[in-house]
C-alpha positions in Angstrom: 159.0 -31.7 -97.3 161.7 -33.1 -99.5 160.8 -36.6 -101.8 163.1 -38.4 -99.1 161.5 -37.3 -95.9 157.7 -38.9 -97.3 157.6 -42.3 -96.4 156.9 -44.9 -99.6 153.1 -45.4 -99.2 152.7 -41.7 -99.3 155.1 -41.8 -102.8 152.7 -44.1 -103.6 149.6 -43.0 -103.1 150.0 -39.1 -103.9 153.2 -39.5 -106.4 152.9 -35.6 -107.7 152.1 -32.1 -107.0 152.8 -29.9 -104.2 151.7 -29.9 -100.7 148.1 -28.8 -100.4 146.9 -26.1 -98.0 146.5 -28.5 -94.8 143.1 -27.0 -94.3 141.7 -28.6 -97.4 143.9 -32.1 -96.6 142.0 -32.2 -92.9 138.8 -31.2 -94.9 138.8 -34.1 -97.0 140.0 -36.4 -94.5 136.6 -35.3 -92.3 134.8 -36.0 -95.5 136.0 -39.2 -95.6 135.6 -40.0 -91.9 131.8 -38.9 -92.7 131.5 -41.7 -95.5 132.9 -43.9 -92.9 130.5 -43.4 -90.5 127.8 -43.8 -92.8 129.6 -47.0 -94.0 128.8 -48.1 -90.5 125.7 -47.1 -90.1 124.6 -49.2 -93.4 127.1 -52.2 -91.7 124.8 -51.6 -88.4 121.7 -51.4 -90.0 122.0 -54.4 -92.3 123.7 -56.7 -89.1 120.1 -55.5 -87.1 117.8 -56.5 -89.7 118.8 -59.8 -90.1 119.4 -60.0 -85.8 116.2 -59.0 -84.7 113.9 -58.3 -87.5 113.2 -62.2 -87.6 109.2 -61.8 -88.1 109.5 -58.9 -90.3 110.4 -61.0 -93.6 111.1 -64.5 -94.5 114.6 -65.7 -93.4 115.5 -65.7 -97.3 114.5 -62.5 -98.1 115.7 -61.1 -94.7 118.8 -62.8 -95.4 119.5 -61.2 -98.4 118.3 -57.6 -97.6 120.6 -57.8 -95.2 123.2 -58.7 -97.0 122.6 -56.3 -99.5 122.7 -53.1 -97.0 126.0 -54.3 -95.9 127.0 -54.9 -99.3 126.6 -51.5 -99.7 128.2 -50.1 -96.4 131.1 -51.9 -98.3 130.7 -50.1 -101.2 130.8 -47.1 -99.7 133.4 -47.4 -97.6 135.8 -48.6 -100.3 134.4 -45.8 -102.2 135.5 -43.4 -99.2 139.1 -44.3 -99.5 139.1 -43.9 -103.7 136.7 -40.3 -103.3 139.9 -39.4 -100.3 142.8 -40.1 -102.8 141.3 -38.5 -105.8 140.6 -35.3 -104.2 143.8 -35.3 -102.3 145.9 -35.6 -105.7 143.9 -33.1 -107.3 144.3 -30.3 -104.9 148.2 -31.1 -105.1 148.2 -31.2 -109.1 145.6 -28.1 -109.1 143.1 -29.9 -111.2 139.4 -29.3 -110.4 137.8 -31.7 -108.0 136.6 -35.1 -109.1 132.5 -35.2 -108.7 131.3 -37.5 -105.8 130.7 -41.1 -107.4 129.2 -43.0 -104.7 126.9 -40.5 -103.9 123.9 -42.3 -106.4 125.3 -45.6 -104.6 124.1 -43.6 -100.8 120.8 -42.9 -102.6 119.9 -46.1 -103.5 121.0 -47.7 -100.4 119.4 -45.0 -98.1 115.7 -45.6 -100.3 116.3 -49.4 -99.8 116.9 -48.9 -96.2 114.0 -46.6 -95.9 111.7 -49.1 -97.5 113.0 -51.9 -95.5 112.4 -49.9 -92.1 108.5 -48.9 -93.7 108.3 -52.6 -94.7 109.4 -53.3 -90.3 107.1 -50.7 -88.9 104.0 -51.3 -90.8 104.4 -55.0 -90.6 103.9 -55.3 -94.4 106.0 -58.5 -94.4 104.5 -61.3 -92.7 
């Protein structure tokens, strides 16, 4: 594909390098869907808790749990889109993969969402 025939966002975004085997592109596009999903799942979770776990915590706490588990759905997807670009121009430069940043971010939100689901189920918070 000639410099002409990309359109300007993708001069943008992936400026160098050559085309990429499209086996690994689609690969790290699923990847990325993946962090999405899981983006949503923390954007679900955190929009539940504060919706119908209203006896599980006080409203301030609640509140701000919740808002922290979104907070972090955020995060992750934002950090979706940064992990999908900088994989995508080092497989067209031939540098070695970048390493996974957000994954300590998934940890901690999927130990604070575990807590918070203990914290539901055992009724520790009332």
């Amino acid at each position: 594909m000639s410099e002409h025939e990309r359109s300007r966002l993708e001069r943008w975004l992936l400026p160098q390098g050559k085309e990429p085997d499209p086996r690994f592109t689609l690969a790290n596009e699923r990847t990325f869907l993946a962090w999405i999903r899981t983006s949503l799942a923390f954007l679900a979770g955190g929009t539940a808790l504060e919706a119908f776990a209203t006896d599980a915590f006080p409203t301030p706490l609640r509140t701000w749990l919740a808002v922290l588990i979104i907070g972090i759905g955020i995060l992750i997807a934002g950090g979706a889109a940064i992990r999908w670009v900088r994989v995508e121009r080092s497989m067209r430069s031939g540098r070695p993969l970048p390493i996974p940043g957000i994954v300590p971010l998934l940890a901690f939100g999927a130990v604070l969402a575990s807590l918070t689901a203990v914290v539901i189920i055992l009724g520790l918070g009332s």
